[in-house]
C-alpha positions as CSV (number, residue, x, y, z in Angstrom):
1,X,2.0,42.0,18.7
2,X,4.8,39.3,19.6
3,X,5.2,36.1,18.5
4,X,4.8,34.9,22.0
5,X,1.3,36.8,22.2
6,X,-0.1,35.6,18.6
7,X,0.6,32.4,19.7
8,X,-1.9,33.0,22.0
9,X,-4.7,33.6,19.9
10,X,-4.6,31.1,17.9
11,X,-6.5,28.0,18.9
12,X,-3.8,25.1,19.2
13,X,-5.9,23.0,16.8
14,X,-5.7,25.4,14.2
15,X,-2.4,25.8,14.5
16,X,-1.6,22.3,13.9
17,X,-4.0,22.4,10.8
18,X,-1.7,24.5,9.3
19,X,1.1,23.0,10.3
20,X,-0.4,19.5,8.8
21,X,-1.0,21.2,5.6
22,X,-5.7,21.4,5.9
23,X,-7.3,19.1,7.6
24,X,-7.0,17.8,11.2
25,X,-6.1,14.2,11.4
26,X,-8.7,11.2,12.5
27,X,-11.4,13.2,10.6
28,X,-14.0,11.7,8.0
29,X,-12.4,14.0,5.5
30,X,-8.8,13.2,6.7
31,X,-9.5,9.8,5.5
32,X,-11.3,10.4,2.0
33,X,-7.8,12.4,1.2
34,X,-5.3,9.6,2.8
35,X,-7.5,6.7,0.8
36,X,-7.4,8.9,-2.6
37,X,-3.5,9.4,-2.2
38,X,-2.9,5.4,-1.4
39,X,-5.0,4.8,-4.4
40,X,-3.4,7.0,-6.6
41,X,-0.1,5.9,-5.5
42,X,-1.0,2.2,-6.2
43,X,-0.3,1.7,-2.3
44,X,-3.2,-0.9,-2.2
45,X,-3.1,-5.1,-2.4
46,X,-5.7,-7.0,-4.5
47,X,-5.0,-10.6,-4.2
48,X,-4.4,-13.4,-7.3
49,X,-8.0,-13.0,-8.3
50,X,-8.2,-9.3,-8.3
51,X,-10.0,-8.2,-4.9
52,X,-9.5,-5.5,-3.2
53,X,-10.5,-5.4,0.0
54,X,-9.8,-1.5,0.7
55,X,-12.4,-0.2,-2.4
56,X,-14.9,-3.0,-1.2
57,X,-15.4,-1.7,2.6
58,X,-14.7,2.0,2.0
59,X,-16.7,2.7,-0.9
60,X,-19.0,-0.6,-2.4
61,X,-20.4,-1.4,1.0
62,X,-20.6,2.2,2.0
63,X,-23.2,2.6,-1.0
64,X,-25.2,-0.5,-1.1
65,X,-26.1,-0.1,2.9
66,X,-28.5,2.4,2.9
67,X,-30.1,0.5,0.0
68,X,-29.6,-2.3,2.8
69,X,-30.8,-1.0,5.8
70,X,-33.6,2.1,5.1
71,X,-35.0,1.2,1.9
72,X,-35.2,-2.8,1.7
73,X,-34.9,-2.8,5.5
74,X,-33.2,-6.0,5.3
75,X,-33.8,-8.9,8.2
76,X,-31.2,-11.3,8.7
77,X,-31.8,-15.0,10.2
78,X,-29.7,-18.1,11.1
79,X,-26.6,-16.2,11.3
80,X,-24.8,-18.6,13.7
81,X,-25.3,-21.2,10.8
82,X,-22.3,-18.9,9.2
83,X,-19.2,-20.4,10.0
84,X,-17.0,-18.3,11.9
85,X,-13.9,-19.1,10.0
86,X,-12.7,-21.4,7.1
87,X,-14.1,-22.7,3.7
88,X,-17.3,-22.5,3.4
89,X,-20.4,-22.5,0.2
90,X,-23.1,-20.6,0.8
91,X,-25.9,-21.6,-1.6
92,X,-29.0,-19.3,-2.6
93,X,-31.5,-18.7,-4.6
94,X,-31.7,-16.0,-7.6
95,X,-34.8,-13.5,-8.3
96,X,-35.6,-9.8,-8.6
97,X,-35.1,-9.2,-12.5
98,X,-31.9,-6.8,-11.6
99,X,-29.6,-9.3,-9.4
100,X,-29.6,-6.8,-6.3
101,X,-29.9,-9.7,-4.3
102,X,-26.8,-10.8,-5.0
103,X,-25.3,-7.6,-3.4
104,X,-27.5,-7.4,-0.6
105,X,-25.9,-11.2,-0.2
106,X,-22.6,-9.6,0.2
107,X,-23.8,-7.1,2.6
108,X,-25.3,-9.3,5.2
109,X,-22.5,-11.9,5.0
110,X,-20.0,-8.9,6.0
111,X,-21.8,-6.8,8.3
112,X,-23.4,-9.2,10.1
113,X,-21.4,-12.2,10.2
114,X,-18.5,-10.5,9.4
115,X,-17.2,-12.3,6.3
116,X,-16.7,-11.1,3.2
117,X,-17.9,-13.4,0.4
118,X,-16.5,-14.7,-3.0
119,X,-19.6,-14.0,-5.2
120,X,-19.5,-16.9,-8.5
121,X,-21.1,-15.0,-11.3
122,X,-21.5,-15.8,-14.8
123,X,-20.0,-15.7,-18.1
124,X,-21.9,-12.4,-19.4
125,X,-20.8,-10.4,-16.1
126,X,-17.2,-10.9,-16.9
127,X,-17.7,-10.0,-20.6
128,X,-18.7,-6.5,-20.1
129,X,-15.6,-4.7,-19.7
130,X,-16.4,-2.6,-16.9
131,X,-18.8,-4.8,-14.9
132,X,-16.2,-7.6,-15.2
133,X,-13.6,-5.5,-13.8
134,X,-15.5,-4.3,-10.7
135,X,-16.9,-7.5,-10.4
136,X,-13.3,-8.8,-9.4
137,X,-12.4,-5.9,-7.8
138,X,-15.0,-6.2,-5.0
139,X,-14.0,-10.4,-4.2
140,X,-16.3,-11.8,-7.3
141,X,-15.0,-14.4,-9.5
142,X,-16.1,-16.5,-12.5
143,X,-18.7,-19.6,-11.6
144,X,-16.5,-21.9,-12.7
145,X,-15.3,-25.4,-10.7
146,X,-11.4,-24.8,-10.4
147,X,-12.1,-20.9,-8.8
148,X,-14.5,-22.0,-6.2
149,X,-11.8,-25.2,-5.3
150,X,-9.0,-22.6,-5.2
151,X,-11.1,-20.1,-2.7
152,X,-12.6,-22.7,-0.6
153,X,-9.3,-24.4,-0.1
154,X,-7.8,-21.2,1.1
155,X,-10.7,-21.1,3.9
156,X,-13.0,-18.2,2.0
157,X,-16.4,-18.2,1.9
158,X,-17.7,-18.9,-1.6
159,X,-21.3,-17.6,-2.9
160,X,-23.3,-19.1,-5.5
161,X,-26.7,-19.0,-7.5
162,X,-27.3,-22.4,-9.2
163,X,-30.4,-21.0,-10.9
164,X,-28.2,-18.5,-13.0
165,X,-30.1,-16.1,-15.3
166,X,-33.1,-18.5,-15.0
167,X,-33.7,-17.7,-11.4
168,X,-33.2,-13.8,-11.7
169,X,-35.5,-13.5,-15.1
170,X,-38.0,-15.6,-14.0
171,X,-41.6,-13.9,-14.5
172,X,-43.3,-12.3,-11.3
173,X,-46.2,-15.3,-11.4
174,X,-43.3,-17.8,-11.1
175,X,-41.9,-16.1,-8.0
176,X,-40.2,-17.8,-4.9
177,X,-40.5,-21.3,-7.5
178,X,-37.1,-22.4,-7.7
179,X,-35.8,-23.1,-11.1
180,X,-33.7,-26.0,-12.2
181,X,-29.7,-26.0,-10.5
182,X,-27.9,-26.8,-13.5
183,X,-25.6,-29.8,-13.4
184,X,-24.0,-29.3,-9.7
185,X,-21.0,-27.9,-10.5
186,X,-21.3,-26.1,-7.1
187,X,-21.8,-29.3,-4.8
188,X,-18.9,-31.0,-6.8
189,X,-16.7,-27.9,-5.8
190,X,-17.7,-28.4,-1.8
191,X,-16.9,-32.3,-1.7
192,X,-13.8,-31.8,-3.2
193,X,-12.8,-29.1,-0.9
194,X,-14.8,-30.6,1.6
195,X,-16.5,-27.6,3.4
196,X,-19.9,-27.3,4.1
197,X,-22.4,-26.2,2.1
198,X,-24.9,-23.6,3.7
199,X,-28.7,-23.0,2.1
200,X,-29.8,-19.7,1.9
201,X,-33.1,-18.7,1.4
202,X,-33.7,-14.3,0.1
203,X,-37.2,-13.4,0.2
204,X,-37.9,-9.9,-0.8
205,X,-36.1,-9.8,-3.9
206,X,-38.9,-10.7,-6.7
207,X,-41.0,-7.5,-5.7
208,X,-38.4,-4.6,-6.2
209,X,-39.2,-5.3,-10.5
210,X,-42.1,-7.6,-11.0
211,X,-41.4,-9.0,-14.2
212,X,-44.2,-9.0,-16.6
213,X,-42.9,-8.8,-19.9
214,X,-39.7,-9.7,-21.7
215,X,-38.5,-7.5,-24.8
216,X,-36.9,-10.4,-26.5
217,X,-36.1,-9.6,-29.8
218,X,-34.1,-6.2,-28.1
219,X,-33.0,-8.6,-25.8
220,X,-31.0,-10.7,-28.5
221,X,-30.0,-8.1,-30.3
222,X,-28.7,-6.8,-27.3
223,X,-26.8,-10.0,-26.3
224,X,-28.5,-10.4,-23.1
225,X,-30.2,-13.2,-21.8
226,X,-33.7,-11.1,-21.4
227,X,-34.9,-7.6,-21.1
228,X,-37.9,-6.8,-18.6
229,X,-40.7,-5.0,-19.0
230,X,-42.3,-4.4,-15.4
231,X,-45.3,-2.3,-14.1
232,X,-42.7,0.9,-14.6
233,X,-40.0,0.2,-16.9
234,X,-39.6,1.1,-19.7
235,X,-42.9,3.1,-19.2
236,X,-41.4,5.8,-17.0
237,X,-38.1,5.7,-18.0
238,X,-35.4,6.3,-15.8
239,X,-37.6,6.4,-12.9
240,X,-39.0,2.7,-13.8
241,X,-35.3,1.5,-12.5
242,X,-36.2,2.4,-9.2
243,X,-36.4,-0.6,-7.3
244,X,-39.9,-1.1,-5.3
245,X,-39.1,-0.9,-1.6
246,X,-39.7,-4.1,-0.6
247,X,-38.9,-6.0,2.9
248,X,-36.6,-8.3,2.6
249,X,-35.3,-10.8,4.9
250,X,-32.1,-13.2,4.8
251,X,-31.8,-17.0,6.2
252,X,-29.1,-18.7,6.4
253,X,-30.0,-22.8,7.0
254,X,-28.3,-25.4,9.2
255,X,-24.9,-26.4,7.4
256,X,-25.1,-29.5,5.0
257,X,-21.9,-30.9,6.2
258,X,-19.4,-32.5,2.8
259,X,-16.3,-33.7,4.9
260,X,-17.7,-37.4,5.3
261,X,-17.8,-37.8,1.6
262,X,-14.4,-39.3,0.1
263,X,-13.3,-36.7,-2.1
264,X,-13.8,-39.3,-5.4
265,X,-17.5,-38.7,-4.7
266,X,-17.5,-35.0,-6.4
267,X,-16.8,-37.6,-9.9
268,X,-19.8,-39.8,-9.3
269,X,-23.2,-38.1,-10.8
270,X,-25.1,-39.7,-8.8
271,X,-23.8,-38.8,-4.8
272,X,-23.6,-35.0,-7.0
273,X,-27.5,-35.3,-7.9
274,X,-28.9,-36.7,-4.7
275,X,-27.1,-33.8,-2.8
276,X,-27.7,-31.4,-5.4
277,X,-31.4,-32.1,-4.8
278,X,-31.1,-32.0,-1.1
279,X,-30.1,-28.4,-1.0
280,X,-32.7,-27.3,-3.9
281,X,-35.3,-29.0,-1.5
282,X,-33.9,-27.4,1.7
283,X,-34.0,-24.0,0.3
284,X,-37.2,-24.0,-1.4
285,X,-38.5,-25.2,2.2
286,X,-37.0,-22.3,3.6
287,X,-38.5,-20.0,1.4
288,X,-42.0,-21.0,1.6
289,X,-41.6,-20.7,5.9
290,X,-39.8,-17.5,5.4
291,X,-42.9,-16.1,3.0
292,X,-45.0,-16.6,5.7
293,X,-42.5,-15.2,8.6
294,X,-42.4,-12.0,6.6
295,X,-45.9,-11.7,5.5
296,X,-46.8,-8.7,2.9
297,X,-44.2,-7.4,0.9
298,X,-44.7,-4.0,1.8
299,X,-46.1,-3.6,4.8
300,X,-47.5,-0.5,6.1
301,X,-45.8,-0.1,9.3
């Protein structure tokens, strides 16, 4: 057989396969091989704080949405309160034993209002080695004042949970009660940038580990600020960390506009209280209509 007349038999697309060296191009496995080579290559970017935008869409985001979308069956509301572009704080509240919520956050804000957000966590997050790492490697950054300036003065939207550790270990009889929001470091951090602040309410997230228990003296020993004992955990073991499917749905409140205040007002305690209190209000609000809108946590049909 000529060369002429193998050429023949031999589908075209093949034959470019092997000229490419496997896989056809603009294939699903085409692009798991080009994104391993950039990244072992270091041909990536992570910016000044250590994000990387690349390893957050292809691979965080790619897990935590069908955790997103099939088994919390998230609901998202308010969305055109988001803005479009520029600085921004969006402020929410904490719960779920296991801060899930968090990520489900981060989830909403890109696929739906397509903007990724600068998570603030705390100090214990970026004290575990390798938490800490992929913490900043997926846009999160320490809860501290001079970060959150820095991001929202470069026109990112910013995330924060004033309740802290209080909010996500509170006990299941305490849930959708907002705990105390510290000293409002966060509102502080919007009048000096001067961007608006927007409330965000998360209902859904105190079912997935009702909290009944706390393991303290493990806890301490542990250096953590609690450890849970639920319904399941640690009863069943491993399987006790499944998180219940709950629903869950996502508002995001009318922005509480910052830019009128004179910047000097993030130093005065009491302009930082009043507004402080305004948003804790505003959100607990929202939760308590948002109960109702989403009726049973896990609804039969």
């Amino acid at each position: 057989m000529s060369d002429d007349s193998y050429a023949d038999v031999i589908p075209i697309d093949a034959a470019a396969r092997a000229r490419d060296g496997g896989a056809p191009k603009d294939t699903p496995l085409a692009g798991v091989v080009e994104f391993l080579l950039r990244r072992l290559s270091g041909e990536y970017e992570v910016d000044e704080f250590g994000f990387d935008h690349e390893l957050t869409d292809k691979v965080l985001l790619e897990l935590l949405r069908p955790l997103y979308r099939h088994w919390f069956r998230v609901e998202t509301l308010g969305l055109g309160n988001v803005p479009a572009e520029g600085g921004a704080l969006v402020v929410a509240n904490h719960s779920g034993t296991v801060p899930i919520d968090a990520l489900m956050l981060q989830v909403a804000l890109h696929d739906e209002a397509h903007r990724p957000v600068r998570l603030l966590g705390a100090d214990l997050v970026y004290e575990l080695p390798l938490l800490g790492h992929l913490s900043r490697k997926t846009g999160h950054t320490l809860a501290c004042r001079e970060d959150a300036d820095r991001l929202m003065r470069k026109g990112e939207l910013v995330g924060v949970f004033p309740e802290g550790f209080k909010g996500v270990g509170k006990p299941f009889h305490e849930r959708y009660r907002l705990q105390r929001f510290g000293r409002g470091g966060f509102v502080a951090s919007a009048i000096t940038a001067g961007v608006p602040i927007v409330p965000c309410a998360i209902v859904g997230a105190e079912e997935i580990y009702p909290k009944i228990g706390d393991l303290r003296m493990l806890a301490r020993a542990f250096g953590l600020p609690y450890l849970p004992i639920t319904p399941f955990f640690p009863w069943l073991g491993p399987l006790g960390l499944i998180p219940l499917p709950s629903k869950w749905m996502i508002e995001f409140g009318e922005p509480i506009r910052t830019d009128e205040l004179d910047p000097s007002a993030a130093d005065d305690p009491a302009t930082v209280f009043n507004l402080t209190d305004h948003v804790r209000e505003t959100i607990q609000h929202q939760l308590n209509d948002l109960r109702l809108r989403r009726g049973p946590a896990f609804p039969i049909i």
